[in-house]
Backbone as CSV, one residue per row, in Angstrom:
resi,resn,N_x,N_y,N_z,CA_x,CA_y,CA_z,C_x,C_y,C_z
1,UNK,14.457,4.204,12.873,13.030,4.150,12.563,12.740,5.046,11.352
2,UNK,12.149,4.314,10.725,11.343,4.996,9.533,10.073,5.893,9.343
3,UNK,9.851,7.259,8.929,8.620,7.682,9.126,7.874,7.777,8.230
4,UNK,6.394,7.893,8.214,5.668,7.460,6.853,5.860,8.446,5.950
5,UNK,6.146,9.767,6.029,6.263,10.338,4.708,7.316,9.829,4.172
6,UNK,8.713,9.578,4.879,9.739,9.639,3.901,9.231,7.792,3.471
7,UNK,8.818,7.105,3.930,8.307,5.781,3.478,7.500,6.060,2.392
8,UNK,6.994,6.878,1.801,5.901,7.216,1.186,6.325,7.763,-0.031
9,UNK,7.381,8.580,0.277,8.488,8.996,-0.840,9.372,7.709,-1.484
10,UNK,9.673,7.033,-0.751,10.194,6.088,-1.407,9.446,4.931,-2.091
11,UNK,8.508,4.434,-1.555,7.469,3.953,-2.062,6.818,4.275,-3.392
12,UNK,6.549,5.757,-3.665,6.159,6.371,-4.611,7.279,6.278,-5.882
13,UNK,8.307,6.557,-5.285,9.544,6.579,-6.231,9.783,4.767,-6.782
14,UNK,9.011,3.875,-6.467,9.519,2.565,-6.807,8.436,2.003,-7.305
15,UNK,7.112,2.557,-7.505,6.369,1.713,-8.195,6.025,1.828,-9.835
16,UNK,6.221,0.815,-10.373,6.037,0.524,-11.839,4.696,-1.020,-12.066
17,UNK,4.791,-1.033,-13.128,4.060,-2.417,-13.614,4.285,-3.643,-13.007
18,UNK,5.694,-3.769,-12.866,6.615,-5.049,-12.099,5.466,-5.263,-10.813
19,UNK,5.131,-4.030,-9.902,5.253,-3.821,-8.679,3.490,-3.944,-8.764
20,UNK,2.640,-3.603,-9.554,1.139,-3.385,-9.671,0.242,-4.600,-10.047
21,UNK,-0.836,-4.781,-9.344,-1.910,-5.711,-10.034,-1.585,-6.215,-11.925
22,UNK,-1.491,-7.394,-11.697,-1.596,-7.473,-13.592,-0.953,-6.547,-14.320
23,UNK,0.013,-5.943,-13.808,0.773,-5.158,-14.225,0.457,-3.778,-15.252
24,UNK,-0.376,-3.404,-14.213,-1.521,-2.363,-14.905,-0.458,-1.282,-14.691
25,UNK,-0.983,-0.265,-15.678,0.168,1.058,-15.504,-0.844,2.014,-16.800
26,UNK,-1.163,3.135,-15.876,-1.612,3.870,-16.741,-1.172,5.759,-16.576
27,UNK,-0.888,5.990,-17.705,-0.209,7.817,-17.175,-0.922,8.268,-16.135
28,UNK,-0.492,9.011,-15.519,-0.799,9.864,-14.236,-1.099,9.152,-13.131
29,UNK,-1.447,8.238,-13.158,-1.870,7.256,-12.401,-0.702,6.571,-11.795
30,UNK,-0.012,6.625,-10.911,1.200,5.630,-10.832,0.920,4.722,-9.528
31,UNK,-0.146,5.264,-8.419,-0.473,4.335,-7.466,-1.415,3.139,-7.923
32,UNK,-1.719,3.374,-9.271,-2.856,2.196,-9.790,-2.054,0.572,-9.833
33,UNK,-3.197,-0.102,-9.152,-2.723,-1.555,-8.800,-1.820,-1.469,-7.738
34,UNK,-1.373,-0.363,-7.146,-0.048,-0.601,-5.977,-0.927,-0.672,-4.354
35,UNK,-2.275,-0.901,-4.462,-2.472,-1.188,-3.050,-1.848,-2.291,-2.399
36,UNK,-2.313,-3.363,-2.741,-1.657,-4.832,-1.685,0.009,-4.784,-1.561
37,UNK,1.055,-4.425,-2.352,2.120,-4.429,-1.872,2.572,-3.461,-1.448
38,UNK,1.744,-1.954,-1.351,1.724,-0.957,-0.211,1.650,-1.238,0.960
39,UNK,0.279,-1.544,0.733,0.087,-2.165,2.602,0.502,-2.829,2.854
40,UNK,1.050,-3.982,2.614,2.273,-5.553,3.019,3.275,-4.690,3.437
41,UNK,3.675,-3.686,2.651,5.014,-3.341,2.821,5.046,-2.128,4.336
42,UNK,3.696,-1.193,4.313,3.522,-0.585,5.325,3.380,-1.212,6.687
43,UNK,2.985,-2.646,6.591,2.971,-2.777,8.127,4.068,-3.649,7.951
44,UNK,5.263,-4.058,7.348,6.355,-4.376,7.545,7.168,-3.333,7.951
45,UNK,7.149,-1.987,7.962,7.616,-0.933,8.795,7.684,-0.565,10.061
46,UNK,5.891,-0.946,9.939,5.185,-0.530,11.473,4.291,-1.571,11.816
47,UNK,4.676,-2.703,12.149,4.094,-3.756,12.714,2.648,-3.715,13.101
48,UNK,2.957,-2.303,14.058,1.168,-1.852,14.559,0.220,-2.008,13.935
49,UNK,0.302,-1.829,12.359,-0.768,-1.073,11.469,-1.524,-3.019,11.126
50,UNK,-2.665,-3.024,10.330,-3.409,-3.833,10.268,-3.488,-3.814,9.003
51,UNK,-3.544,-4.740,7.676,-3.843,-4.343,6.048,-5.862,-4.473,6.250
52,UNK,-6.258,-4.117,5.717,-7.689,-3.612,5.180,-7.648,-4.343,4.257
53,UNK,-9.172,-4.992,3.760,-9.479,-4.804,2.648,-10.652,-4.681,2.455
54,UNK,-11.059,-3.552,1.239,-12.163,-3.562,0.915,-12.803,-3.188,-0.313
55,UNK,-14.163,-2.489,-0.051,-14.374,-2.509,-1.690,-14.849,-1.455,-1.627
56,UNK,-14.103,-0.330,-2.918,-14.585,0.691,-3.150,-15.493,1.072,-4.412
57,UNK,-16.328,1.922,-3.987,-16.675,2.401,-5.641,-16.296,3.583,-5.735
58,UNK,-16.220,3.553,-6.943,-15.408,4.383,-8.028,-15.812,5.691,-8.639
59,UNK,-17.404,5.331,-8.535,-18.070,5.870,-9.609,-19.089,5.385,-10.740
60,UNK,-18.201,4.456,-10.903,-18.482,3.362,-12.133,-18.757,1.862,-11.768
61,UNK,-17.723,1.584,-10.734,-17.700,0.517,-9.869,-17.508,-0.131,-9.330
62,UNK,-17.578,-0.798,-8.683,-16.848,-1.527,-7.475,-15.676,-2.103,-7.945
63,UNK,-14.390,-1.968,-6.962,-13.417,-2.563,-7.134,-12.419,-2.787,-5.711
64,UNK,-11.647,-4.093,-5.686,-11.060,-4.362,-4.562,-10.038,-3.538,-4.050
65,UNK,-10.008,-3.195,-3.085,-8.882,-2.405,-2.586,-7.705,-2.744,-1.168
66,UNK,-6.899,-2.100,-0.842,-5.806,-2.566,0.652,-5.464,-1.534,1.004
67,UNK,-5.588,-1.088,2.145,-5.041,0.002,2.503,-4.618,-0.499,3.901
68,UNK,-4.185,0.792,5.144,-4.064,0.201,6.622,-4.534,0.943,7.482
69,UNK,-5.289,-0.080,8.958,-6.049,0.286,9.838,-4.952,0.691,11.085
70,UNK,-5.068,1.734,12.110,-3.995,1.489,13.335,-4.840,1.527,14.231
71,UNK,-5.246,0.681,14.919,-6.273,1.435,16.479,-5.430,1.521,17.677
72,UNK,-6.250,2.922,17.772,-5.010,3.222,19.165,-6.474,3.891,20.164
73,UNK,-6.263,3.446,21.265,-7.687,3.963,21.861,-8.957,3.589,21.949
74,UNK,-9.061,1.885,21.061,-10.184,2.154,20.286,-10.758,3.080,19.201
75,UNK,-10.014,3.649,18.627,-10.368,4.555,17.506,-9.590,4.000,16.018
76,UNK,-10.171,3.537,14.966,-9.623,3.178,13.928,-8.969,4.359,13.652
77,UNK,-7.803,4.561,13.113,-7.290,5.020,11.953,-7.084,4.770,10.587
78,UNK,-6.986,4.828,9.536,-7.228,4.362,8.320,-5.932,4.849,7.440
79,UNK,-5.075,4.446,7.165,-3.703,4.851,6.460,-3.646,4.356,5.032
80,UNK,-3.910,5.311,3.838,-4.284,4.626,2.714,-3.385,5.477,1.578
81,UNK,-2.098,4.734,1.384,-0.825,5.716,0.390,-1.317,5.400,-0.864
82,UNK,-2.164,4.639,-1.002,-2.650,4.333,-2.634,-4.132,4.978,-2.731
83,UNK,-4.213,5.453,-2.282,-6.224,6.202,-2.419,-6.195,7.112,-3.641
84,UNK,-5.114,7.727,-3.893,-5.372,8.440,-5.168,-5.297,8.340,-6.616
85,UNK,-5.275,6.880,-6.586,-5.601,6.346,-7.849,-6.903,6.109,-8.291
86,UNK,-7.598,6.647,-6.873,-9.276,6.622,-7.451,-9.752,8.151,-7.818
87,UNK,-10.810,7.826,-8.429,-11.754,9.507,-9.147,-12.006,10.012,-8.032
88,UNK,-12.203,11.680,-7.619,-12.668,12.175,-6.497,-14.024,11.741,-6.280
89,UNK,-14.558,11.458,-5.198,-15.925,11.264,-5.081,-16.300,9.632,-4.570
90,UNK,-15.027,8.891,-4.890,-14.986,7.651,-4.417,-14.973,7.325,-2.729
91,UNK,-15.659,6.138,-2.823,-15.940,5.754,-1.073,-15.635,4.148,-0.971
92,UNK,-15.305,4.220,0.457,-15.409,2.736,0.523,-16.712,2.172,1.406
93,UNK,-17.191,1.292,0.532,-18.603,0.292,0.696,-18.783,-0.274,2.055
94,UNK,-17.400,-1.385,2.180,-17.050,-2.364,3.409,-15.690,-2.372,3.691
95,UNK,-15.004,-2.829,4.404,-14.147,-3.694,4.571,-13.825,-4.606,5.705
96,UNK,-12.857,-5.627,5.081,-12.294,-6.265,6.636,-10.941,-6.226,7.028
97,UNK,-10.608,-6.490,7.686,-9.047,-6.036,8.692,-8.664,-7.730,8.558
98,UNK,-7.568,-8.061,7.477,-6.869,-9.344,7.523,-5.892,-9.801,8.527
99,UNK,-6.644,-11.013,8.873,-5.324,-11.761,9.698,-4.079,-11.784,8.918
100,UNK,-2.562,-11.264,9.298,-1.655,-11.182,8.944,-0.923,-12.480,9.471
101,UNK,-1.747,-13.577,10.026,-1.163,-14.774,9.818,-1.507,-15.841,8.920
102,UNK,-2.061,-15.130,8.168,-3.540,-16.247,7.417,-3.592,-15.095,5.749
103,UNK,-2.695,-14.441,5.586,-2.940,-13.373,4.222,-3.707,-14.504,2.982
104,UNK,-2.546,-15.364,3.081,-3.046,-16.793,1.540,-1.817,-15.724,0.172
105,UNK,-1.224,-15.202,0.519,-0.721,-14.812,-0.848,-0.789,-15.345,-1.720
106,UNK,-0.857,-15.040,-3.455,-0.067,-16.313,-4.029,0.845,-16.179,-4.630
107,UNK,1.989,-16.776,-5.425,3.404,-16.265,-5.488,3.879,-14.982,-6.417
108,UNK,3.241,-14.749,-7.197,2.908,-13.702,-7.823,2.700,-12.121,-7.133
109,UNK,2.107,-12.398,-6.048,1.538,-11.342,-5.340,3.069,-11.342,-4.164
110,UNK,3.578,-12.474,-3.374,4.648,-12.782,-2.776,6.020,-12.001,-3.686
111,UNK,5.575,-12.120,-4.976,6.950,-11.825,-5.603,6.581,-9.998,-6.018
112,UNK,5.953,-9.458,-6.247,5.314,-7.959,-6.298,5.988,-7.517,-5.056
113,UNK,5.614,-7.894,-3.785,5.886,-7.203,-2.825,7.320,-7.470,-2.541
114,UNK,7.992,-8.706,-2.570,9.452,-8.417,-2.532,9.697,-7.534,-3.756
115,UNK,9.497,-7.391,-4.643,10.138,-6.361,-5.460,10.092,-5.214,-5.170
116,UNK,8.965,-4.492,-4.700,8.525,-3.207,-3.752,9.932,-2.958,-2.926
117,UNK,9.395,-3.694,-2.238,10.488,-3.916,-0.684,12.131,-3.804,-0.940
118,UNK,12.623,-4.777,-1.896,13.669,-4.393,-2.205,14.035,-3.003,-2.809
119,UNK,13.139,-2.860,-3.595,13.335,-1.116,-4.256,13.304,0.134,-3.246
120,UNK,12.280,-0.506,-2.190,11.906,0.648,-1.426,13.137,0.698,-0.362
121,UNK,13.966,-0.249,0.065,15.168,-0.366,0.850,16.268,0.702,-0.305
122,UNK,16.533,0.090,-1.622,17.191,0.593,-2.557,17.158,2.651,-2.256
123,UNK,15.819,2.405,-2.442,15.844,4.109,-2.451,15.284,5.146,-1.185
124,UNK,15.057,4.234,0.022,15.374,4.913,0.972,17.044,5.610,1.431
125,UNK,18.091,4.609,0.788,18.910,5.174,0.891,19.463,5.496,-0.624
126,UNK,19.308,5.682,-1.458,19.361,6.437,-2.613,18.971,7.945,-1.987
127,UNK,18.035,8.444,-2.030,17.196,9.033,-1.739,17.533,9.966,-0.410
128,UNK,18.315,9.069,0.263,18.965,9.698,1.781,17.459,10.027,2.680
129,UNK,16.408,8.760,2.810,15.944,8.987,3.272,15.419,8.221,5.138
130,UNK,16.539,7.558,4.915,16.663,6.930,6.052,16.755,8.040,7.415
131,UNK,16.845,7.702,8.533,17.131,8.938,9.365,18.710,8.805,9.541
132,UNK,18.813,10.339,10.249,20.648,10.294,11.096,20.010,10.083,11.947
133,UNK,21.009,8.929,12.617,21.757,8.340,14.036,22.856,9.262,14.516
């Protein structure tokens, strides 16, 4: 089993343009555009978790976002490895919790997240971040 920081480390370590919305990439910024094949890829870890989507503002203005929900208890949790590609002060507006049988990808977005995924396998064990057995 995998745990979210070291998922998070590796994750972080694999995203580029390839991997981002429209292949946006801007300095300092390296989670920009990496929500949707974050979260695809986070609840391919942990089944439990739910992808989000919603809309945040910015500041300036609204823009779409993915992050992940876990309810345990009835209590949402909210798991969001890409949030800091927004300005401090940012909120989210709405969102909804996607059927993960019904996403609609389109191949573009299908092919982002296998690239993630493969990288993020790549450098979990690069990285030695898998666990000991």
């Amino acid at each position: 089993m995998v745990d979210m920081v070291k998922l998070r480390q590796a994750l972080e370590a694999s995203w580029d343009e390839k991997t981002s919305y429209r292949a946006v990439k801007e300095t300092g910024n390296p989670a920009l555009g990496q929500c949707y094949p974050t979260s695809w890829l986070v609840q391919q870890y942990f089944p439990e978790v739910e992808i989000a989507k919603g809309i945040v503002w910015n500041g300036n203005e609204e823009e779409t976002h993915f992050w992940n929900i876990l309810e345990v208890d009835d209590r949402m949790y909210h798991i969001d490895l890409t949030w800091q590609q927004f300005p401090q002060g940012s909120y989210v507006k709405s969102y909804i919790v996607l059927d993960r049988k019904n996403l609609g990808d389109e191949p573009e977005t299908i092919e982002r997240c296998s690239i993630l995924k493969n990288r993020v396998e790549d450098n979990m064990q690069t990285l030695n971040l898998f666990p000991i057995r």
